[in-house]
mmCIF file of the N, C-alpha and C atoms, coordinates in Angstrom:
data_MODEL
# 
_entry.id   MODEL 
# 
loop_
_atom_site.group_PDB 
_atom_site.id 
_atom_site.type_symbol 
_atom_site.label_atom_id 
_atom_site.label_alt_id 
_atom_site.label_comp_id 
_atom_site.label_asym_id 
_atom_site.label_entity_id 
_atom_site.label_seq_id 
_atom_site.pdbx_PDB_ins_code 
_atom_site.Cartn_x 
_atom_site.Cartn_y 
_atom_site.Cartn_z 
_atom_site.occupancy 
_atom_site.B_iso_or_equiv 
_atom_site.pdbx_formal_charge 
_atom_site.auth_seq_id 
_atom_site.auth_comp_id 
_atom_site.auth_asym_id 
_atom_site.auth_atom_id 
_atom_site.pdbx_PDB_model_num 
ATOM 1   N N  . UNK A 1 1  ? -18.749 3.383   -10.307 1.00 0.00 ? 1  UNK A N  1 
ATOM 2   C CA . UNK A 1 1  ? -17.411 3.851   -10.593 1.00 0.00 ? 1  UNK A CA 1 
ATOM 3   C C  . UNK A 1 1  ? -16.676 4.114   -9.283  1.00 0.00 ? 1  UNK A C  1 
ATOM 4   N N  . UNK A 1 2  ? -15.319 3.509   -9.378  1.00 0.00 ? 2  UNK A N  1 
ATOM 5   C CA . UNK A 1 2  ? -14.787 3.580   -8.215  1.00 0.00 ? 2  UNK A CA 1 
ATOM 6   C C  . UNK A 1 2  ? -13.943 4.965   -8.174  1.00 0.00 ? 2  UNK A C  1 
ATOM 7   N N  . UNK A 1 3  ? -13.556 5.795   -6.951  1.00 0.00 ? 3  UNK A N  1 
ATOM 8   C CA . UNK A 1 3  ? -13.643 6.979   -6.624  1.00 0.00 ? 3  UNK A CA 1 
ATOM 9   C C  . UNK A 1 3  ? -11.978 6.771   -6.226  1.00 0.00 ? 3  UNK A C  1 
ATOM 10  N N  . UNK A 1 4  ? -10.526 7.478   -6.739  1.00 0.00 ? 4  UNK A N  1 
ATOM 11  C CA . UNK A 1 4  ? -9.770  7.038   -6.155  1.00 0.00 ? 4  UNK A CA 1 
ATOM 12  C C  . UNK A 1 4  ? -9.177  8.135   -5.906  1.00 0.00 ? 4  UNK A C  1 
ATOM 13  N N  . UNK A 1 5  ? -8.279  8.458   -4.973  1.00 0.00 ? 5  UNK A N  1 
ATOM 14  C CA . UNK A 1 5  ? -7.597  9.020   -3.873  1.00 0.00 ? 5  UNK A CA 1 
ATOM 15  C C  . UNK A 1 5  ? -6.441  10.245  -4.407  1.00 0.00 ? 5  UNK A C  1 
ATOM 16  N N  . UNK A 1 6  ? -5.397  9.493   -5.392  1.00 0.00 ? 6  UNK A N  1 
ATOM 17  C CA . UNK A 1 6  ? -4.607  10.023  -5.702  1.00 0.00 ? 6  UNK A CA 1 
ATOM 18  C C  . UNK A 1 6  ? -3.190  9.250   -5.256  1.00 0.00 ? 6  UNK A C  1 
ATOM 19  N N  . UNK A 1 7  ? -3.886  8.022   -4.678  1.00 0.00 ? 7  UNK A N  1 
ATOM 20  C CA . UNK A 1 7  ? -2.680  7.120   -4.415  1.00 0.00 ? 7  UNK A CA 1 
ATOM 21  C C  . UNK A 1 7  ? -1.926  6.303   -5.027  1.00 0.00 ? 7  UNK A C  1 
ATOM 22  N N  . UNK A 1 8  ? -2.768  5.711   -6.150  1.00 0.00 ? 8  UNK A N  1 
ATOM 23  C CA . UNK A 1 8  ? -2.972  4.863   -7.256  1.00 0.00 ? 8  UNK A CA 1 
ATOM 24  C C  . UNK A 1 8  ? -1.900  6.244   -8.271  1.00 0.00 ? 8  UNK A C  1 
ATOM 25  N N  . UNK A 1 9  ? -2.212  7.172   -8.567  1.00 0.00 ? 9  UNK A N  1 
ATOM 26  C CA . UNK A 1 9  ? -1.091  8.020   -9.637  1.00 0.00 ? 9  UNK A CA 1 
ATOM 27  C C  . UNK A 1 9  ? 0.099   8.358   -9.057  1.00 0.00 ? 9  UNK A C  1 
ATOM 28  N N  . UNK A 1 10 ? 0.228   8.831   -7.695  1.00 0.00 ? 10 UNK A N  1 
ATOM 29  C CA . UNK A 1 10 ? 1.037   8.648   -7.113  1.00 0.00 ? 10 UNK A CA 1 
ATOM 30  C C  . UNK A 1 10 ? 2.168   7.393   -7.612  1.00 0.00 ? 10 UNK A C  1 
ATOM 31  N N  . UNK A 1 11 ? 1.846   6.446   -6.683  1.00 0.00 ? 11 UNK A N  1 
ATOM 32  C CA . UNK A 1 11 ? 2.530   5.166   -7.192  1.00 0.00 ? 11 UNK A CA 1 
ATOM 33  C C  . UNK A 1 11 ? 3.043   5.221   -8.554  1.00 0.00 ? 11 UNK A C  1 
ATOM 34  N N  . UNK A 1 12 ? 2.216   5.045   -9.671  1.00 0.00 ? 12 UNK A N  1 
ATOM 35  C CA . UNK A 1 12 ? 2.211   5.449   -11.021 1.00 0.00 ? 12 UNK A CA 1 
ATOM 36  C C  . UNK A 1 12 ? 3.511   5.807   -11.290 1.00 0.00 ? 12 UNK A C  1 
ATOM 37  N N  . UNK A 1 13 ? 3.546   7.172   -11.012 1.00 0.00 ? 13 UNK A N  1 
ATOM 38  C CA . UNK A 1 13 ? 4.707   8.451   -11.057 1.00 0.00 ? 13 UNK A CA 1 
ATOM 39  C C  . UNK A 1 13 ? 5.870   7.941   -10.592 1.00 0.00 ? 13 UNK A C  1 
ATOM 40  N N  . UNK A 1 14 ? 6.102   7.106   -9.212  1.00 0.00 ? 14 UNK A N  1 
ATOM 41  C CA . UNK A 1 14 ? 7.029   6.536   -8.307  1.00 0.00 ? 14 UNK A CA 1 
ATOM 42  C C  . UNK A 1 14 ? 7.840   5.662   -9.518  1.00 0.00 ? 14 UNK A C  1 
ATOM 43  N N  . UNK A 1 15 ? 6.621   4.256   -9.438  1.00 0.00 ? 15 UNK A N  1 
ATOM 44  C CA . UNK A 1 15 ? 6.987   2.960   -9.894  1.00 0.00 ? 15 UNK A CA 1 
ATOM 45  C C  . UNK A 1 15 ? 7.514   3.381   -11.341 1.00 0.00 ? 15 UNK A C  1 
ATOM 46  N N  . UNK A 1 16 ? 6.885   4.603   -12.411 1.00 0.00 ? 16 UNK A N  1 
ATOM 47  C CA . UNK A 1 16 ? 7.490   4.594   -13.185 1.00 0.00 ? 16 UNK A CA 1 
ATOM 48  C C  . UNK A 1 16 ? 9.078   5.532   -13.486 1.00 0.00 ? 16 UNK A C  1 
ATOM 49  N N  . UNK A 1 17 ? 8.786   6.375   -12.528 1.00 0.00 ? 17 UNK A N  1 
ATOM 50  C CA . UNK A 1 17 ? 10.905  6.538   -12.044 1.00 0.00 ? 17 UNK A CA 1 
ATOM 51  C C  . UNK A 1 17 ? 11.834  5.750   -11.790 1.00 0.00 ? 17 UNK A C  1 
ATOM 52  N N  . UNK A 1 18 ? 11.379  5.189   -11.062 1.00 0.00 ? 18 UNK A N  1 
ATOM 53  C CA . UNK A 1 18 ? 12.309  4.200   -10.442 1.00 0.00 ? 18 UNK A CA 1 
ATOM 54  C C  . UNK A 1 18 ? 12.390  3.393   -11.284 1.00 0.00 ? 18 UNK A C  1 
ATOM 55  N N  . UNK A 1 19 ? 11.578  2.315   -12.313 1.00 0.00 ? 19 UNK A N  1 
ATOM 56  C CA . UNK A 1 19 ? 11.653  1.778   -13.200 1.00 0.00 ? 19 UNK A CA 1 
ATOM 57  C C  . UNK A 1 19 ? 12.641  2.489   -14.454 1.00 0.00 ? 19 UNK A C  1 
ATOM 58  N N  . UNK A 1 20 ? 12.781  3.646   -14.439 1.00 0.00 ? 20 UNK A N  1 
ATOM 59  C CA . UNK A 1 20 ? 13.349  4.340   -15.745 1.00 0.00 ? 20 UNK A CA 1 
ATOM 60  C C  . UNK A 1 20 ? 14.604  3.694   -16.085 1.00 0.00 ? 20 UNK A C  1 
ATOM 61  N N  . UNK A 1 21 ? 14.546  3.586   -17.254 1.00 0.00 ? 21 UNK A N  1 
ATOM 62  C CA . UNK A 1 21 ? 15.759  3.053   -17.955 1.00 0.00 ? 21 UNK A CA 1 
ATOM 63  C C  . UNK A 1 21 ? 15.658  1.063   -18.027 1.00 0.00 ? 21 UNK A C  1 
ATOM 64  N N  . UNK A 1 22 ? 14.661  0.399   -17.068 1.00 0.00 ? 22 UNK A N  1 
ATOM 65  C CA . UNK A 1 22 ? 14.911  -1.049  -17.219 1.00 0.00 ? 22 UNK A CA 1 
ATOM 66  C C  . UNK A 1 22 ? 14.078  -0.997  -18.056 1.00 0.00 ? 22 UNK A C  1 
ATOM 67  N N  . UNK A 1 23 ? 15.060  -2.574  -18.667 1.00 0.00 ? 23 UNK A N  1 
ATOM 68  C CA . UNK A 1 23 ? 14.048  -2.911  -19.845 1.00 0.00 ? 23 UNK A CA 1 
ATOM 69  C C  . UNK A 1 23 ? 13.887  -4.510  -19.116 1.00 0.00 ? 23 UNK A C  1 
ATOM 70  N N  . UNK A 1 24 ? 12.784  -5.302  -19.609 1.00 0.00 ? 24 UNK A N  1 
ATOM 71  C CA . UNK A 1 24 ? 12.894  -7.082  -19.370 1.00 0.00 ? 24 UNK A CA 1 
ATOM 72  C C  . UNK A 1 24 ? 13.707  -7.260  -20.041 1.00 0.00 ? 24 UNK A C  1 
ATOM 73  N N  . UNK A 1 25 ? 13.614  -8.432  -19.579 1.00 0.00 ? 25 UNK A N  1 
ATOM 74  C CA . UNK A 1 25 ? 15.232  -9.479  -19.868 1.00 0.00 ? 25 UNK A CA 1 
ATOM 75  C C  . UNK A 1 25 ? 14.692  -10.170 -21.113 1.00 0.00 ? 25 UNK A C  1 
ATOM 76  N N  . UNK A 1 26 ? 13.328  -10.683 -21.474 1.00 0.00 ? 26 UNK A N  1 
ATOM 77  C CA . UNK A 1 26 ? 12.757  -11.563 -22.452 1.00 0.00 ? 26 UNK A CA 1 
ATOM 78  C C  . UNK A 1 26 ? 12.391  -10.604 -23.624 1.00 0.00 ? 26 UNK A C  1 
ATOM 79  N N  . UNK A 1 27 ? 11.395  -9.809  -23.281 1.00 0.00 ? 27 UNK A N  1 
ATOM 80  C CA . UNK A 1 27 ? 11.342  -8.697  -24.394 1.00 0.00 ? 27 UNK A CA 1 
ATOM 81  C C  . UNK A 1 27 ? 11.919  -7.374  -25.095 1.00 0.00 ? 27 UNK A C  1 
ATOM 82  N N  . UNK A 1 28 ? 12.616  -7.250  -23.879 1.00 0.00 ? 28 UNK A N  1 
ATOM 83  C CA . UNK A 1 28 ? 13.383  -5.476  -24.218 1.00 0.00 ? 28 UNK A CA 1 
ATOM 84  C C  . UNK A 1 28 ? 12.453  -4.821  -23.636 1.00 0.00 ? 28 UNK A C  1 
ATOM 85  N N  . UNK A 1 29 ? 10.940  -5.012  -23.502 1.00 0.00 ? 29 UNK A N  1 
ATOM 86  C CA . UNK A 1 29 ? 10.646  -3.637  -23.053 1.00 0.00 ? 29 UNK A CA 1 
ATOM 87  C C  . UNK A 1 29 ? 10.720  -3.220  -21.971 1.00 0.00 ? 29 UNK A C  1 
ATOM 88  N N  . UNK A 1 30 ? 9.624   -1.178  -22.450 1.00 0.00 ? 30 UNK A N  1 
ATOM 89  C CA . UNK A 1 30 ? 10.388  -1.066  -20.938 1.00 0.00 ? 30 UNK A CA 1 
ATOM 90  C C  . UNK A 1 30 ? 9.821   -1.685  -19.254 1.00 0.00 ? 30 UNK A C  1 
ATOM 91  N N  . UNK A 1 31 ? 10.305  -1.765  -18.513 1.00 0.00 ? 31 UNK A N  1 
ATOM 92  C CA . UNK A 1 31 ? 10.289  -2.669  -17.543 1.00 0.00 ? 31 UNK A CA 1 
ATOM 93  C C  . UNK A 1 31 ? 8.531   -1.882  -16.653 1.00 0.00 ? 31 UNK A C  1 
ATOM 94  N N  . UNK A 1 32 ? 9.012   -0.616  -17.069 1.00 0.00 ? 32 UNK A N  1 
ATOM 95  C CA . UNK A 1 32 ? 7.580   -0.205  -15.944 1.00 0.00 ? 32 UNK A CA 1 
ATOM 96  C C  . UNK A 1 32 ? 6.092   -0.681  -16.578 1.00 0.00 ? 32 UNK A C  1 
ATOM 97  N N  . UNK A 1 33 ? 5.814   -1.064  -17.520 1.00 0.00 ? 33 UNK A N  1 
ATOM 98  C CA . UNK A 1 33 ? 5.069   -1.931  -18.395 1.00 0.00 ? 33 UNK A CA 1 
ATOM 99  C C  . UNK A 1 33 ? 4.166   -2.771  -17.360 1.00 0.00 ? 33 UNK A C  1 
ATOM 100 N N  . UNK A 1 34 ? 5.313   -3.764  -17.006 1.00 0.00 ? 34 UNK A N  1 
ATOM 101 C CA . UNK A 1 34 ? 4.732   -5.065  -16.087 1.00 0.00 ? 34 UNK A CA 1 
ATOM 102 C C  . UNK A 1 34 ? 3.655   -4.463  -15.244 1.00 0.00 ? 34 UNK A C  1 
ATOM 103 N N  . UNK A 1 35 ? 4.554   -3.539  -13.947 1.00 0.00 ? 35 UNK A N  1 
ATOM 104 C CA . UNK A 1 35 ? 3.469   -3.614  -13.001 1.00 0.00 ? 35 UNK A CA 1 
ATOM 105 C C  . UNK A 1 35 ? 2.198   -2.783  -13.549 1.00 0.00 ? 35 UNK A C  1 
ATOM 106 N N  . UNK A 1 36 ? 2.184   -1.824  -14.718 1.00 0.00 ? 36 UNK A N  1 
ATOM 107 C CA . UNK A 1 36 ? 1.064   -1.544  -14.929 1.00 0.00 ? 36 UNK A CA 1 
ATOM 108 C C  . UNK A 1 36 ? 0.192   -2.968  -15.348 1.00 0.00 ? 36 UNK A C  1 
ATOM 109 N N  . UNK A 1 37 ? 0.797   -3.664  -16.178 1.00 0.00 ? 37 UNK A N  1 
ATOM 110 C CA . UNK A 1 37 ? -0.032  -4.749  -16.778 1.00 0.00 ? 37 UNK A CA 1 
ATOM 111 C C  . UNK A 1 37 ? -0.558  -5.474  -15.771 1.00 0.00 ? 37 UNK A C  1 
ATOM 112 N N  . UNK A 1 38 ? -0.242  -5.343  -14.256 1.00 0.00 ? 38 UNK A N  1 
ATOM 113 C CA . UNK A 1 38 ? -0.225  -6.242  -12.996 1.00 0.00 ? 38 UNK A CA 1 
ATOM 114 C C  . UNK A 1 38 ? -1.823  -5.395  -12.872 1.00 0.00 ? 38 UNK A C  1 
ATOM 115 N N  . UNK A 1 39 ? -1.128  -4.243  -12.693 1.00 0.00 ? 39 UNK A N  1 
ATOM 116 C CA . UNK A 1 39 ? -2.063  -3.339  -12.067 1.00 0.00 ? 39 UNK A CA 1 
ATOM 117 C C  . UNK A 1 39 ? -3.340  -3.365  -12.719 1.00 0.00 ? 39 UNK A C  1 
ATOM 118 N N  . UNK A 1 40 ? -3.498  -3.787  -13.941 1.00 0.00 ? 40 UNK A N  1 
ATOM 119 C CA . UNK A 1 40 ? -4.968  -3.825  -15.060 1.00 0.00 ? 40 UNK A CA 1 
ATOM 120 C C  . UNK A 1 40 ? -5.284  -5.192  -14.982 1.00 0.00 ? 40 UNK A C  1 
ATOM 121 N N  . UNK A 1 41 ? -4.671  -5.819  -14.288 1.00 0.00 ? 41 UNK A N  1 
ATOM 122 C CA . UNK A 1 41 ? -5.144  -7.189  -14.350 1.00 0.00 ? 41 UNK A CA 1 
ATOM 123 C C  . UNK A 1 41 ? -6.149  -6.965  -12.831 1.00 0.00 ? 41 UNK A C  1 
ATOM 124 N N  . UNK A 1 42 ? -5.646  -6.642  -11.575 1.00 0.00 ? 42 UNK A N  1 
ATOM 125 C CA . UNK A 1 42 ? -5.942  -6.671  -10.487 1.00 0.00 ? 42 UNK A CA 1 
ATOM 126 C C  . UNK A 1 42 ? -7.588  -5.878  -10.926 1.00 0.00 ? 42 UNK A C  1 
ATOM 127 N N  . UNK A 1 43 ? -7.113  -4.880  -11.528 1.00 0.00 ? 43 UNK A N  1 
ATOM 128 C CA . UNK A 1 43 ? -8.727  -3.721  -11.765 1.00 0.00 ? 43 UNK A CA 1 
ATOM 129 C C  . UNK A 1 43 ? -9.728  -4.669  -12.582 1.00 0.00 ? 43 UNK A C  1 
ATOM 130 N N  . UNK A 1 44 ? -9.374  -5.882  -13.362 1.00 0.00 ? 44 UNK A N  1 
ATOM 131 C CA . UNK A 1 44 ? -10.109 -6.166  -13.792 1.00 0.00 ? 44 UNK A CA 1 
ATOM 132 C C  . UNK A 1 44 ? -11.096 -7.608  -13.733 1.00 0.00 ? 44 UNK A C  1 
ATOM 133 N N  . UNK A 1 45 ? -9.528  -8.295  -12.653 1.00 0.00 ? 45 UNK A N  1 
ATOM 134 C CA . UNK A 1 45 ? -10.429 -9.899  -12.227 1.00 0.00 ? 45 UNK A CA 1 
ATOM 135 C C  . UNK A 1 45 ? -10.757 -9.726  -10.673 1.00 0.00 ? 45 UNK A C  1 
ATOM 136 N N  . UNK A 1 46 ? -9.925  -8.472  -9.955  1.00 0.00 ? 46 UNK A N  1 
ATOM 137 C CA . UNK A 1 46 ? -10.668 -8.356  -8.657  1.00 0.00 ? 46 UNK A CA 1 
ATOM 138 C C  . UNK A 1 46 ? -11.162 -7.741  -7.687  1.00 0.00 ? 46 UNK A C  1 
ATOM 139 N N  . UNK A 1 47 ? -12.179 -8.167  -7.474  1.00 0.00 ? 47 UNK A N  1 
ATOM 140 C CA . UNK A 1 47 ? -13.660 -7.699  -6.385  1.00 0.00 ? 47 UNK A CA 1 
ATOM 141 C C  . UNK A 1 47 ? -13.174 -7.334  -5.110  1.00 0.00 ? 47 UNK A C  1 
ATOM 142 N N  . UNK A 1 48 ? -13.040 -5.959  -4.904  1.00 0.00 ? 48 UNK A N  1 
ATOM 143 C CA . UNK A 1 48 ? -12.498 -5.494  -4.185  1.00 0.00 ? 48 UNK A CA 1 
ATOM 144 C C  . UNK A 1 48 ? -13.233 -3.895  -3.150  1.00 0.00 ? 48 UNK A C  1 
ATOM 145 N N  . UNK A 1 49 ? -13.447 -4.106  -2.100  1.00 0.00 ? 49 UNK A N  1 
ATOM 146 C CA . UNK A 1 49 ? -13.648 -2.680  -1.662  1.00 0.00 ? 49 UNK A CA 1 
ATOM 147 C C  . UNK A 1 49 ? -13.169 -1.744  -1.606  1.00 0.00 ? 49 UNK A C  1 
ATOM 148 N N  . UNK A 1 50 ? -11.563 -1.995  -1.920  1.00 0.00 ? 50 UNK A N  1 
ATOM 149 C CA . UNK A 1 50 ? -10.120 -0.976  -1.667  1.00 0.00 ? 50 UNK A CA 1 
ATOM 150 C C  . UNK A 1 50 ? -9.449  -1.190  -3.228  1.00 0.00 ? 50 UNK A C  1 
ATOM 151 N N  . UNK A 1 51 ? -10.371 -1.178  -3.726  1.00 0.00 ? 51 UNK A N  1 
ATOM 152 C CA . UNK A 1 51 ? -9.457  -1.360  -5.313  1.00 0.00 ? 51 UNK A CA 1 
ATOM 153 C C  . UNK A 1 51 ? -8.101  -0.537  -5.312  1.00 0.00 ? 51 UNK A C  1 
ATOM 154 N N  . UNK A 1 52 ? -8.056  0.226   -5.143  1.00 0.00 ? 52 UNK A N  1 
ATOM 155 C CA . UNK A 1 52 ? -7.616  1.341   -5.319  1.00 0.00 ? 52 UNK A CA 1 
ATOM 156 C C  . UNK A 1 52 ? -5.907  0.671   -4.705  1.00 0.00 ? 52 UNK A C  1 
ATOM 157 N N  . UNK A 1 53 ? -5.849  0.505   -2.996  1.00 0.00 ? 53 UNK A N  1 
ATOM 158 C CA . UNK A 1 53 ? -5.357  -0.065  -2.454  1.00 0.00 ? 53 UNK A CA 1 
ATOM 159 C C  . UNK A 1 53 ? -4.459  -1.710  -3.468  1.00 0.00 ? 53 UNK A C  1 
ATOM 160 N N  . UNK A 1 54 ? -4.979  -2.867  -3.516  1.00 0.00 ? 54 UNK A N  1 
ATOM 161 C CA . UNK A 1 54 ? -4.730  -3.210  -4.197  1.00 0.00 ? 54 UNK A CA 1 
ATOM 162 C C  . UNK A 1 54 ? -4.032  -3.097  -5.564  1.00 0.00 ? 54 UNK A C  1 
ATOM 163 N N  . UNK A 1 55 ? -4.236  -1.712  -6.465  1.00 0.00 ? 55 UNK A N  1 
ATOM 164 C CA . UNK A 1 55 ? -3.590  -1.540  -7.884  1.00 0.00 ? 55 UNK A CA 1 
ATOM 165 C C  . UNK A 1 55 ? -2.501  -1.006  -7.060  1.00 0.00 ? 55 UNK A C  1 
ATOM 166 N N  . UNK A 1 56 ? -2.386  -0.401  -6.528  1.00 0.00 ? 56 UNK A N  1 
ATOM 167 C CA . UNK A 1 56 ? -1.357  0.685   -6.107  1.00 0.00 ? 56 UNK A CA 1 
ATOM 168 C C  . UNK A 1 56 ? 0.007   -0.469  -5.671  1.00 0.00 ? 56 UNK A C  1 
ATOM 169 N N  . UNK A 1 57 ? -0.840  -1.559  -4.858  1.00 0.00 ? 57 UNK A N  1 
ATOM 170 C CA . UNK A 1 57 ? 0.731   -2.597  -4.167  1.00 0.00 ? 57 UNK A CA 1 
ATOM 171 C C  . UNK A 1 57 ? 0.740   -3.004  -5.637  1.00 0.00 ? 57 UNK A C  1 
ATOM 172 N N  . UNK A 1 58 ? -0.053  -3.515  -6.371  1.00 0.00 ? 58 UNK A N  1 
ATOM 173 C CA . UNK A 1 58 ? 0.412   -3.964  -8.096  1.00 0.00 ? 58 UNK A CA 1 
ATOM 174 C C  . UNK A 1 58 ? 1.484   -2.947  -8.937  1.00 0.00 ? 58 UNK A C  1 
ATOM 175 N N  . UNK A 1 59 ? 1.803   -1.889  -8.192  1.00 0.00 ? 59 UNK A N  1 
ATOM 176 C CA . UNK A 1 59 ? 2.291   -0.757  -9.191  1.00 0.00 ? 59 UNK A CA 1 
ATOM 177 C C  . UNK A 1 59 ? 3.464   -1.029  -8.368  1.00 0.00 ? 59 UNK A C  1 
ATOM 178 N N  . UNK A 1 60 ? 3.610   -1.228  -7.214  1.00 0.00 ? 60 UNK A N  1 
ATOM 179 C CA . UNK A 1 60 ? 5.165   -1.023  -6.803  1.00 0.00 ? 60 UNK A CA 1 
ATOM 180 C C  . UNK A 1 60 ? 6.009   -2.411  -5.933  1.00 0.00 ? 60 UNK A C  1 
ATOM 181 N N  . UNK A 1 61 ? 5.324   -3.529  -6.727  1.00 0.00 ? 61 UNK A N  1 
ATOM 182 C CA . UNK A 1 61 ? 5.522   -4.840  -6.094  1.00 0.00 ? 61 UNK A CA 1 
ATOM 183 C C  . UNK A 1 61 ? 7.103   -4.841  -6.621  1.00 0.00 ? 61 UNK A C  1 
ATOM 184 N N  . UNK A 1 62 ? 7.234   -4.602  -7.361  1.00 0.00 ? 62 UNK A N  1 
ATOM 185 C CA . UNK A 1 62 ? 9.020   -4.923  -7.440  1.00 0.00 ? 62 UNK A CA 1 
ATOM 186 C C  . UNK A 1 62 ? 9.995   -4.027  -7.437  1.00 0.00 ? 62 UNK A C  1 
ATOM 187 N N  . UNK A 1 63 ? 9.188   -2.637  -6.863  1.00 0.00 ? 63 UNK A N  1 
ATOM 188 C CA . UNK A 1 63 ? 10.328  -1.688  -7.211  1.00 0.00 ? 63 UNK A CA 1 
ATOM 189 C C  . UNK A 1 63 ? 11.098  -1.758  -5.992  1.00 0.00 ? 63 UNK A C  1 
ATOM 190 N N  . UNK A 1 64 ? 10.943  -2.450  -4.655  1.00 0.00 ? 64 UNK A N  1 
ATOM 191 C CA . UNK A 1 64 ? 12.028  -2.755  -3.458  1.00 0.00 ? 64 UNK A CA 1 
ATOM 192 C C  . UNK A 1 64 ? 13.249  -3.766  -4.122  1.00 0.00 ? 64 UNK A C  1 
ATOM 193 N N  . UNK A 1 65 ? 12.472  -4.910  -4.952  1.00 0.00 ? 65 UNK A N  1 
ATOM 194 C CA . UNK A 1 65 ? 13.324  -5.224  -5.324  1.00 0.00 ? 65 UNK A CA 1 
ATOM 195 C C  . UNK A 1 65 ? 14.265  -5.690  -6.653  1.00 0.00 ? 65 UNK A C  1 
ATOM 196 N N  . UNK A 1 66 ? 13.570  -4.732  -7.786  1.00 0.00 ? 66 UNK A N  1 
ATOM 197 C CA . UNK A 1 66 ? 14.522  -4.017  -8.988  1.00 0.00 ? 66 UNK A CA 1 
ATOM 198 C C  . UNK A 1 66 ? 15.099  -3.254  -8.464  1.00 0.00 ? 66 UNK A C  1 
ATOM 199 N N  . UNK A 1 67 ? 14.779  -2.063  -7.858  1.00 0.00 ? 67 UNK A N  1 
ATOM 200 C CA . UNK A 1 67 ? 15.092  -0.543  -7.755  1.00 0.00 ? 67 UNK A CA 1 
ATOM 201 C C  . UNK A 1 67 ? 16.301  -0.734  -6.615  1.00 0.00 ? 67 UNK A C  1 
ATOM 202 N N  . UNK A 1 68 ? 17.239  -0.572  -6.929  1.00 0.00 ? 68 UNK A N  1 
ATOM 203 C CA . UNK A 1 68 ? 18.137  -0.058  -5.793  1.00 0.00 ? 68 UNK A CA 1 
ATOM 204 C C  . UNK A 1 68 ? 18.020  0.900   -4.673  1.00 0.00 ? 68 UNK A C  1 
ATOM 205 N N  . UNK A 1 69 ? 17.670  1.835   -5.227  1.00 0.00 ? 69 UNK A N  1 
ATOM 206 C CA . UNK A 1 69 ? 17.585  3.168   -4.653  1.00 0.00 ? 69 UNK A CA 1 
ATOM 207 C C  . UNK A 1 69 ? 15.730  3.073   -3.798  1.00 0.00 ? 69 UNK A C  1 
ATOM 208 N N  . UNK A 1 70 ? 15.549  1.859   -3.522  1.00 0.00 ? 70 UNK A N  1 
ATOM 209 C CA . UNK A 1 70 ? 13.804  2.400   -3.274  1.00 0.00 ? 70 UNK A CA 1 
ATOM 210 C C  . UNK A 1 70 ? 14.228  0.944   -1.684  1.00 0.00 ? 70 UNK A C  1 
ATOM 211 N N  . UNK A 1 71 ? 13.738  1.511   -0.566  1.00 0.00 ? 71 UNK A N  1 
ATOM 212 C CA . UNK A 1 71 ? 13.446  0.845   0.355   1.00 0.00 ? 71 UNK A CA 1 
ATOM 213 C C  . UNK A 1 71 ? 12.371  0.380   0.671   1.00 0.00 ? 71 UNK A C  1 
ATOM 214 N N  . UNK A 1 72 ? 11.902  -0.513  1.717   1.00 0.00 ? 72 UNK A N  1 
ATOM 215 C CA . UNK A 1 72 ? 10.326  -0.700  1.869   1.00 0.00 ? 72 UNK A CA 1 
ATOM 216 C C  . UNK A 1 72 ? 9.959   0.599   2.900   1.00 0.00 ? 72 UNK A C  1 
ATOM 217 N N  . UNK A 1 73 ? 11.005  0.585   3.582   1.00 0.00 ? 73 UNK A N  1 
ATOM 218 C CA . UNK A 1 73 ? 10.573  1.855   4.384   1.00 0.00 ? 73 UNK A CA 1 
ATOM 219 C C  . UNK A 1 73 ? 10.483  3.039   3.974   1.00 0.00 ? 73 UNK A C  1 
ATOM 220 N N  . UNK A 1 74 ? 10.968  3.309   2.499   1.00 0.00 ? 74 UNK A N  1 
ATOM 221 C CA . UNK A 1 74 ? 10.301  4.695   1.750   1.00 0.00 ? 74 UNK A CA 1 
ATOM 222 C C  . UNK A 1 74 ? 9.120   4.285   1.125   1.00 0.00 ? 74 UNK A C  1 
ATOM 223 N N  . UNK A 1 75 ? 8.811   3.347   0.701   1.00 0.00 ? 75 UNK A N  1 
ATOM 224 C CA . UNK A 1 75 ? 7.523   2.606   0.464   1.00 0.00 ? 75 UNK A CA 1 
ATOM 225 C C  . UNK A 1 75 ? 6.274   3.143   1.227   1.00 0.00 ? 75 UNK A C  1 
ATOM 226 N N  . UNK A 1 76 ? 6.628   2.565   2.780   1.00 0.00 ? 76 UNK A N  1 
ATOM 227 C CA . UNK A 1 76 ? 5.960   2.869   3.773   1.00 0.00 ? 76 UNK A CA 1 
ATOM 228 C C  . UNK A 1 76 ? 5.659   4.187   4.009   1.00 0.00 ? 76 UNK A C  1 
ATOM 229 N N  . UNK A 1 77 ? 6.315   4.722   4.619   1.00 0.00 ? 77 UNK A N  1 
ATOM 230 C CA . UNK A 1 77 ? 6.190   6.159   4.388   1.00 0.00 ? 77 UNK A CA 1 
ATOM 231 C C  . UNK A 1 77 ? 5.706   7.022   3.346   1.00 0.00 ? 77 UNK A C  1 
ATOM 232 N N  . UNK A 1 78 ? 5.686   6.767   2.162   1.00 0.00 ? 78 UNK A N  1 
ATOM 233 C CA . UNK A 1 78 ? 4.846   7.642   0.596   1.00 0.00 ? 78 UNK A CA 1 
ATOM 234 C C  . UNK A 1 78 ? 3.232   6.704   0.681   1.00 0.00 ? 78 UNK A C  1 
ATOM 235 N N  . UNK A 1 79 ? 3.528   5.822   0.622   1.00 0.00 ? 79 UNK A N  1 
ATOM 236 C CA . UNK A 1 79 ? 1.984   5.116   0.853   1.00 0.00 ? 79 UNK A CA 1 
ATOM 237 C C  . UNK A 1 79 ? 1.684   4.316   1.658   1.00 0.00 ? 79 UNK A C  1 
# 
């Protein structure tokens, strides 16, 4: 069992603010959905020493560029 940090909920919390209120364009739903679904895909096809690392960029791969309000350099700086 992999042991994680608090970086991975972090993100979580982020990606799903910043996401608040989008929905997809194809389904309606809501938009913070995806990168979790990203994020359970990554935990589950890959072999990783930094899992953790990995889900976490899966959680906030588009919020630089959905999110208005989110820079890479606040990115940088929170994780």
């Amino acid at each position: 069992m992999i042991k994680f940090t608090g970086m991975f909920e972090k993100a979580l919390e982020f990606s799903m603010e910043k996401h608040k209120g989008q929905k997809r364009k194809v389904s309606n739903m809501p938009y913070y959905r995806h990168p979790i679904s990203v994020a359970k895909n990554v935990e589950e096809f890959k072999k990783s020493t930094n899992l953790e690392l990995l889900m976490t960029v899966a959680l906030l791969h588009d919020t630089v560029e959905d999110c208005t309000n989110v820079t890479i350099q606040e990115i940088t700086e929170l994780f």
